[in-house]
Wavefront OBJ file of the C-alpha trace (Angstrom):
o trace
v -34.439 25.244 47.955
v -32.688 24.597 44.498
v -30.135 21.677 44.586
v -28.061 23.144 41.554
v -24.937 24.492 42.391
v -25.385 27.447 40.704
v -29.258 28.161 40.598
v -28.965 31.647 39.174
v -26.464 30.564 36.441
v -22.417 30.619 36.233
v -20.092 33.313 38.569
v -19.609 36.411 37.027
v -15.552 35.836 35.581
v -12.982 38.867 35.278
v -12.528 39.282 31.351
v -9.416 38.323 29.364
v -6.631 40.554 30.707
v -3.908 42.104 28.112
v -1.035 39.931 29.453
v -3.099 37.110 28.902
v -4.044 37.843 24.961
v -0.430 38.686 24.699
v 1.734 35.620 25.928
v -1.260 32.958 23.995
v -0.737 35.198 20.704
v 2.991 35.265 21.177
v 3.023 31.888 21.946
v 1.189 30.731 18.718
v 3.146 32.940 16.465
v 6.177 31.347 17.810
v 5.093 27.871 17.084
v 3.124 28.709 13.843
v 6.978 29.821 12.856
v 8.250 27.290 13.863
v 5.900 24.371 12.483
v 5.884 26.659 9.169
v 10.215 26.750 9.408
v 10.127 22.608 9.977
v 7.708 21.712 7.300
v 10.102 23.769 4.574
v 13.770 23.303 6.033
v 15.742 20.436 4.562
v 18.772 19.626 6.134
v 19.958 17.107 3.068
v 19.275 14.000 5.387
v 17.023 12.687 2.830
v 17.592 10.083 1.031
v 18.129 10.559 -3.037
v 17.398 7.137 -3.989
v 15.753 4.063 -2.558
v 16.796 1.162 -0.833
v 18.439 -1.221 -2.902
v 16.366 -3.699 -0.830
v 13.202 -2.167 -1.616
v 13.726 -1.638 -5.187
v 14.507 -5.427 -5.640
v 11.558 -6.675 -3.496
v 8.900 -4.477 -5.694
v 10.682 -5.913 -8.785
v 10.234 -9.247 -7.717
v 6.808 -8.796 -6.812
v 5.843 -7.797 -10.334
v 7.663 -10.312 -11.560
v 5.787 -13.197 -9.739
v 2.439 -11.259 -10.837
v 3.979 -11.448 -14.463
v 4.647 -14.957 -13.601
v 0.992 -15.262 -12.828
v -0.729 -13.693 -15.337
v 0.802 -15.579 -18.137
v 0.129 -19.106 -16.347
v -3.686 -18.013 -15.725
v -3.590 -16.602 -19.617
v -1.995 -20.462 -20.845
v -4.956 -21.858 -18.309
v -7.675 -19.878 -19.922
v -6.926 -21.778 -23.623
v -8.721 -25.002 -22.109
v -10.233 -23.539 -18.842
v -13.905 -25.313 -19.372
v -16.429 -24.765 -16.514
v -13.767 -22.624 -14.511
v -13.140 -20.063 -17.096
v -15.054 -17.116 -15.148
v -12.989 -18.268 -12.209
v -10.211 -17.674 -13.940
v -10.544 -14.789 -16.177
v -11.514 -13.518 -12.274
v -8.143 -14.597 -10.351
v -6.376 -13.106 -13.730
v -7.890 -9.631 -13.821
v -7.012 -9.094 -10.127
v -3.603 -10.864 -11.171
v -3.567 -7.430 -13.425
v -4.915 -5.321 -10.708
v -1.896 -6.284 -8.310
v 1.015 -5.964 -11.209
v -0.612 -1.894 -11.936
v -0.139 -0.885 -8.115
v 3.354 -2.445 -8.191
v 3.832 -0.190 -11.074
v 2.113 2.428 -9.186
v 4.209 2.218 -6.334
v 7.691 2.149 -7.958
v 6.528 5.011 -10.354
v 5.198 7.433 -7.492
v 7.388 6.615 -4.172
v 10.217 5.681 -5.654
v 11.176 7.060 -8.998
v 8.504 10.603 -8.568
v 10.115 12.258 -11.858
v 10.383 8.916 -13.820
v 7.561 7.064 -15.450
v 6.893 3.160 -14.806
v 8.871 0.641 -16.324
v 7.581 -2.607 -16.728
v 9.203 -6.204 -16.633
v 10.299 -7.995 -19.536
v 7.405 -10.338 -21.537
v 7.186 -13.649 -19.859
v 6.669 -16.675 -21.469
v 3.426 -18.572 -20.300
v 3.641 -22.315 -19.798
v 2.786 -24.611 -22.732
v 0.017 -27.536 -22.824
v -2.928 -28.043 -19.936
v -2.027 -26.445 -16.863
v -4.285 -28.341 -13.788
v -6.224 -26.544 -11.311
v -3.529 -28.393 -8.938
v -0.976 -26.720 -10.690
v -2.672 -22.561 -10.514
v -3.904 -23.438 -6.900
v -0.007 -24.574 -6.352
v 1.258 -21.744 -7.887
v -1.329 -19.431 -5.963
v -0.494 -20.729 -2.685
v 3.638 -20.302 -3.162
v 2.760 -16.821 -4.334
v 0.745 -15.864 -1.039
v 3.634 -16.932 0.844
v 6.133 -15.442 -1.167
v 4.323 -12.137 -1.177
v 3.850 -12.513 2.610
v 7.623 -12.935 3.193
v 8.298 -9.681 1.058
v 5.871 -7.435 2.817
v 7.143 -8.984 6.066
v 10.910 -7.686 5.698
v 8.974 -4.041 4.070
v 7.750 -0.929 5.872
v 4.866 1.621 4.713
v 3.125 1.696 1.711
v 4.813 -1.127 -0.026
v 4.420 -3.678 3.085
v 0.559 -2.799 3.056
v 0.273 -3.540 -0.878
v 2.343 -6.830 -0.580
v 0.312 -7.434 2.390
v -2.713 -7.632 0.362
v -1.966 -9.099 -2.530
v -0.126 -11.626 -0.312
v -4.461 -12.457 0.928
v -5.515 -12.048 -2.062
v -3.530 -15.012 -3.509
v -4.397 -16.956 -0.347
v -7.991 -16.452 -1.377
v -7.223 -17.509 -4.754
v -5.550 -20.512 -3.692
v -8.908 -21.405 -1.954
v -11.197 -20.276 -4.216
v -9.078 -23.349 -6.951
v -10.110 -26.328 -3.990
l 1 2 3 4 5 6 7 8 9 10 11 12 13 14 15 16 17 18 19 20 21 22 23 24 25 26 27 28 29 30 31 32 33 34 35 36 37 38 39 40 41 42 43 44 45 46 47 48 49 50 51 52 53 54 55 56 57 58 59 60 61 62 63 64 65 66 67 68 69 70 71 72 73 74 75 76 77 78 79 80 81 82 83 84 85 86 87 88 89 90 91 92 93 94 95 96 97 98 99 100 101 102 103 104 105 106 107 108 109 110 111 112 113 114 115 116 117 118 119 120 121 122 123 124 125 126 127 128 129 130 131 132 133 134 135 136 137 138 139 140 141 142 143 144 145 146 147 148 149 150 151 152 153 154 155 156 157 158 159 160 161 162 163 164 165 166 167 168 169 170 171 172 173
């Protein structure tokens, strides 16, 4: 005898009735409408401009990367042995500043372009590997503490350029 539950395949089952096809189609339509009505109603609650907070924390993010830049540019005149290093930390240094730029041009100002910060002035004379693994290591936490108090987009990017100075910072021991 054959164990299956069903040896000679699956019960026979009544077809769809009317009613049926009716209340799932009428049901669908109804929330197809009103999925369709959410996506395009706006009921003014959003907000025109940014945060001021936000807006000041992205600024001072590309600031500190400006910061940054120009020390690893003054650091690069007598670099030696740890010039690939540095040209290295300094293009991602560049890397970090464009999404800041990135971010406040597309989330927070969509019909205005970029604006940049003002020219920094680099440090004059020697600047130790101390001094950039210092200045790496306040920058991590810095960054850290900005994408900390942040939600979304902008706490993820501070996020990881707050590791990626970290790894900086240890790749100057």
């Amino acid at each position: 005898m054959d164990e299956r539950p069903f040896p000679h395949g699956p019960l026979p089952q009544p077809p769809p009735s009317r009613r049926g096809f009716l209340v799932v189609g009428g049901l669908a339509a109804v929330a197809a409408g009103g999925g369709a009505w959410w996506a395009l109603s706006d009921d003014g609650t959003k907000s025109a401009s940014p945060p001021a907070a936000l807006l000041a924390q992205l600024h001072d993010a590309r600031t500190a990367e400006a910061d940054l830049i120009a020390t690893l540019r003054a650091a690069l005149k007598h670099a030696g042995s740890h010039g690939a290093v540095l040209r290295q930390l300094r293009s991602d240094h560049v890397a970090h500043a464009k999404a800041i730029d990135a971010l406040i041009a597309d989330v927070l100002y969509p019909s205005k372009p970029g604006t940049s910060p003002g020219t920094v002035n680099p440090p004059s004379g020697r600047i130790s590997m101390a001094t950039l693994r210092a200045g790496e290591t306040r920058a991590a936490r810095v960054a850290t503490h900005r994408a900390a108090q942040l939600t979304g987009q902008a706490a993820v990017l501070l996020a990881s350029i707050a590791a990626c100075e970290a790894t900086h910072a240890e790749l100057l021991r």
